[in-house]
N, C-alpha and C positions, 0 to 999 in steps of 0.2 A: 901399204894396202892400196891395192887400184880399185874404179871405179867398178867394178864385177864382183869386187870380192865385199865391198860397202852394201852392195844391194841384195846380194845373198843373206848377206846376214841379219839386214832388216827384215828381210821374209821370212826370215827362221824366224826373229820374234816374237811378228807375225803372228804364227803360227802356235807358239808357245802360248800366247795371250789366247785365242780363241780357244784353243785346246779347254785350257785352266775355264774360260768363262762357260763354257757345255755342262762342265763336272761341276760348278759351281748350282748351275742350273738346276741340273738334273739333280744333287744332292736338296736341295731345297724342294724340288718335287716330292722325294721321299720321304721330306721328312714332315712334308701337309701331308702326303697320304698318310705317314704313320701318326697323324697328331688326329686327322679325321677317324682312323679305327681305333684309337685311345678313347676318344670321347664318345665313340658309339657304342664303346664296351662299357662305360663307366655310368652308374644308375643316377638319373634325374632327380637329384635329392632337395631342388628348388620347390618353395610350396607352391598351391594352386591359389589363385585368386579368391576361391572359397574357403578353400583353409584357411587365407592371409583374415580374412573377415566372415567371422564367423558367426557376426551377430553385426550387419549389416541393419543403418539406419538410411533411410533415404528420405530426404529433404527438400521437397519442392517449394522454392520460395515465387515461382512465376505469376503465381494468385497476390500475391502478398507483397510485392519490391515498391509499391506507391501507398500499400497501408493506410500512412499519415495523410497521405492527401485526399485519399475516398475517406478517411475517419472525418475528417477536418470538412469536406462539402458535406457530407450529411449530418454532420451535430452543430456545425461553427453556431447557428441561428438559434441553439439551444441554450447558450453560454450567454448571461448578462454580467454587469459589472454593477457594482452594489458602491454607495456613499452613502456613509450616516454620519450624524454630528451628534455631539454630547456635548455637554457643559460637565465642568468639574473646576473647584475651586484651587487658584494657585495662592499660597501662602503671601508671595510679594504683592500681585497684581490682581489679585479678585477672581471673580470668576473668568476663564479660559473657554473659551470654544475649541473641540478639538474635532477634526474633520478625517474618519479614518474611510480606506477605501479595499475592496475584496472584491470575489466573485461570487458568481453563484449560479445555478444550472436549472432551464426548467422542466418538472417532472410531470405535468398536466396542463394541458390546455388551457382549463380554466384559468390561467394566474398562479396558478404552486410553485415556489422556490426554494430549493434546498442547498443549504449555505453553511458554514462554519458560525456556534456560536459567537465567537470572538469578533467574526466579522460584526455582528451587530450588539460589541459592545456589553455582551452575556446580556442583553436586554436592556441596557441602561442607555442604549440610542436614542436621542431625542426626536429621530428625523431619521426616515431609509428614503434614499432613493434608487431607482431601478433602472439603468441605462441598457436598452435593446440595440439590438446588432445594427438595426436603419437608422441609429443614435438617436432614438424617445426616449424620453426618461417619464416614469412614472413613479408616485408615492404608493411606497410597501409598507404593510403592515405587519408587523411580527405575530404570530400563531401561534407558536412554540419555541422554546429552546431550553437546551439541557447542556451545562459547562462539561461537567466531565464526560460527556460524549464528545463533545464540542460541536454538536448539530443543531440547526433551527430552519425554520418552516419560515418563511415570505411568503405573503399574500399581494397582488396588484389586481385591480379592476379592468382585468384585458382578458377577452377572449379567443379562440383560433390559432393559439399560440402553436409553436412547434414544440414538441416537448422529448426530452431523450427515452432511448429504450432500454430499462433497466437488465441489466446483466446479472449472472451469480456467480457472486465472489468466491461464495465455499469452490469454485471448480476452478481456483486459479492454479499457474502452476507454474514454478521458480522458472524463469527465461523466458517469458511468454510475452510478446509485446504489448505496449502501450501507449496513451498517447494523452497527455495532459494540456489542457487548453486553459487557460485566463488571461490576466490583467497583472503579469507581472511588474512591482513598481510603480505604476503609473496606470492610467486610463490614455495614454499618448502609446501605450505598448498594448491596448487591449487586446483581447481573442489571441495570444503570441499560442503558437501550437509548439511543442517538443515531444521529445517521444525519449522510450527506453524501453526499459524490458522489467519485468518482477523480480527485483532482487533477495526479496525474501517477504515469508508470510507470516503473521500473526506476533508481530512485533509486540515489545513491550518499550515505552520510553518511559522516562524520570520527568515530569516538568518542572518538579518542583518538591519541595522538602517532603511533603503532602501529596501530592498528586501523580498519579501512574495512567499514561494513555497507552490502552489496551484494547482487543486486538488491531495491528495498525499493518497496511500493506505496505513493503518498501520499494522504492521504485527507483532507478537513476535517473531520470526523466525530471529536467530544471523545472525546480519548488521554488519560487520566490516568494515574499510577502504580501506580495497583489493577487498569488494566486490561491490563497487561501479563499476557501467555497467553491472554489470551479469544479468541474469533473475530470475525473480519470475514465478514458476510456480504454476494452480490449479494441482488437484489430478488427474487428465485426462494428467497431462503431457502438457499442454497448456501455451502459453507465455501470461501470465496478468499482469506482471511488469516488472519495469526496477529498479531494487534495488538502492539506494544511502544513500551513505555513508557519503555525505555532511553537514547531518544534524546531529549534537556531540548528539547522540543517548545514553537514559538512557538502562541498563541494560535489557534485555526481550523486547526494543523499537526500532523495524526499520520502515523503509519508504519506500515506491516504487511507481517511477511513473507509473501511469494507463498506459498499453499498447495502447489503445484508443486513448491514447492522441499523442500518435507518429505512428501510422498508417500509416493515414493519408499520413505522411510527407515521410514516409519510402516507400512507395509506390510508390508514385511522383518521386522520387529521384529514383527507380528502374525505372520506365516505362520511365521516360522522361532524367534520366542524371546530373538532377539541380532540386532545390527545387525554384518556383517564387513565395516568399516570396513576400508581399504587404506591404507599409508601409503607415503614414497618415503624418508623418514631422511635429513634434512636439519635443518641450522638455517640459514637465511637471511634477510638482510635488503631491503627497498626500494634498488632501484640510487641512488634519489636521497636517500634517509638517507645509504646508505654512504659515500658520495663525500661530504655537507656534512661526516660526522662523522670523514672520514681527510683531507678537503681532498685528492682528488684528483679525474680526471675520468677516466674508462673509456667506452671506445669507443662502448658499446651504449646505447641513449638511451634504455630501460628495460629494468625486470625483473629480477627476485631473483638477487642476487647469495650464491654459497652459502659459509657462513661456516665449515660444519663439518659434513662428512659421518662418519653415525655407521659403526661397524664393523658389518658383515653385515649391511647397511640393501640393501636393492633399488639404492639411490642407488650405494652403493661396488663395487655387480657390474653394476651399467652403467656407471662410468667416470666417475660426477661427480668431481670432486676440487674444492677449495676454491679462487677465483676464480673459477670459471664464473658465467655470466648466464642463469639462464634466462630465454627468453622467451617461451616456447610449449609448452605440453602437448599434440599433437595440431593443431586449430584453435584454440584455446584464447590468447587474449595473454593473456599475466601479467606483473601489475606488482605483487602484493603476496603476503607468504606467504598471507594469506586468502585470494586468486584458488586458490594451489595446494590450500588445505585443500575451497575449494568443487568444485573441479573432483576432485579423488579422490574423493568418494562417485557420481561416476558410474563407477566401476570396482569390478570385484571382483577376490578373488585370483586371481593366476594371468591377468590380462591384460593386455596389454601396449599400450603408449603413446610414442611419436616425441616426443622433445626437441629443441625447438630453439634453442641458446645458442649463446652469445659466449665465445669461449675465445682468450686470448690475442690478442686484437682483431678475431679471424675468425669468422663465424658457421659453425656445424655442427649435424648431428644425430645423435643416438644414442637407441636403443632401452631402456626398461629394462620391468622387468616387476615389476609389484605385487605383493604380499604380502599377509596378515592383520597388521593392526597391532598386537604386545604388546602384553597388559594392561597392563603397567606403562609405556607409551611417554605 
């Protein structure tokens, strides 16, 4: 092969290549244009943005992404820290001092403090004292307190105070934030602020073999033991609890009692001086203690069975006598004496309330009518 007939034949290849890469070309042209009228023929069966949602929520958090920190400047000065001492005898060593420590929130200017019973010891504090946000400490005096609420009333001789703006808790609503302020552990952590949201509402806890704390808000928002009596607030800065610490809390799990539920009582006590508790003069037990602990079975399938009605009680001139069930105060079901303890502070002396029990395996009603409850009761 000579040098003519070499280079001929690379130009044929040449040629051969470019040919092939046209058709190559050109076939790929046709077949976008034919993929482009495939899919202009074929119906748009993707949904719309409104279809996709069709029950659009929209959520603006731009008001709300510092919450904790506007809750926290306008209440922190609201929140004290509470220390009381008791004596109580130790078997080895005699009498003991024991020095317990809570919070507590204030509701009026004048000095009014609202705090968890327990914090003060159910009464049996020998000694309150009152530590303010500029660290004064003042001597409190106790006004009130009720265990199975687990609320009580502090009084101090200060006035000007800053005091919080009561909330309503009936309008809470499960995710709604929160922000709980105390002393948890120590007075070295005082005012500690967390936050959470309402994890649930109208809670029932066990405290005890005896005892049921009811209605209780739930919160994830860190409950420690210090901060039992401080407040719970919504995101408006609003007082909607009464944090406690009472109840041996899981991890991410606190409890606060409804502000609602101590209003009321917190009011009375400011306007008038004294809270007039109403009582009905009974001792009764749970229908279903009673029956495991006599081993029998009684008709009624709840509610306080009355173990002992006291003499010239409200209870003994309406006609309770011992064996009755009650089961109803009004609209009221009652299955525990704390149902009945809670359901008396909506009454005052002198008003009258419909009983609905089980007597002798028959249900009935009778009337009695409330009373001021003696000091010493």
């Amino acid at each position: 092969m000579d040098l003519y007939e070499h280079n001929d034949n690379q130009q044929s290849k040449k040629g051969y290549f470019w040919t092939g890469f046209a058709g190559v070309l050109v076939g790929m042209m046709i077949g976008a244009g034919g993929l482009y009228y495939y899919l202009g023929q074929v119906p748009d069966t993707s949904m719309k943005e409104s279809e996709l949602t069709p029950h659009e929520i929209s959520i603006n958090t731009s008001d709300d992404i510092y919450f904790a920190a506007a809750v926290a400047e306008k209440s922190m000065d609201t929140v004290v820290g509470i220390i009381t001492r008791e004596t109580y005898e130790n078997f080895l060593f005699g009498p003991q001092t024991y020095e317990g420590m809570g919070s507590g929130v204030i509701v009026d200017t004048e000095g009014y403090i609202l705090t968890n019973s327990h914090v003060v010891a159910d009464g049996a504090a020998e000694s309150i004292v009152v530590k303010f946000v500029d660290g004064a400490e003042l001597e409190g005096e106790l006004l009130w307190n009720n265990k199975t609420l687990d609320l009580a009333v502090v009084k101090v001789n200060k006035e000007g105070l800053h005091a919080a703006t009561f909330g309503d808790s009936d309008t809470l609503v499960i995710g709604e934030p929160v922000v709980a302020i105390g002393n948890p552990l120590s007075l070295e952590l005082d005012r500690t602020v967390t936050t959470g949201i309402v994890s649930g509402l109208d809670r029932s806890i066990q405290i005890d073999e005896y005892t049921v704390m009811k209605p209780l808000i739930q919160t994830d928002a860190s409950i420690n033991p210090g901060n039992s009596g401080g407040p719970l607030f919504n995101a408006k800065g609003q007082l909607i609890g009464i944090n406690t610490a009472k109840i041996t809390s899981a991890e991410g799990l606190g409890f606060s009692i409804p502000i609602n539920v101590a209003r009321s009582i917190v009011e009375e006590i400011i306007a008038e001086g004294e809270l007039s508790d109403v009582y009905i003069g009974i001792k009764g037990v749970e229908l279903a203690i009673y029956e495991s602990q006599l081993n029998v079975d009684l008709t009624a399938e709840y509610g306080v069975v009355v173990v002992e009605v006291l003499p010239g009680s409200p209870a003994e001139k309406a006609g309770l006598v011992s064996g009755d069930v009650i089961q109803k105060i009004d609209d009221t079901d009652i299955e525990d004496m704390g149902d009945i303890q809670r359901k008396l502070f909506q009454y005052k002396p002198g008003q009258e309330a419909k009983l609905e029990i089980f007597r002798n395996g028959d249900k009935t009603e009778i009337k009695v009518v409330f009373e001021k409850k003696p000091n010493d009761f």
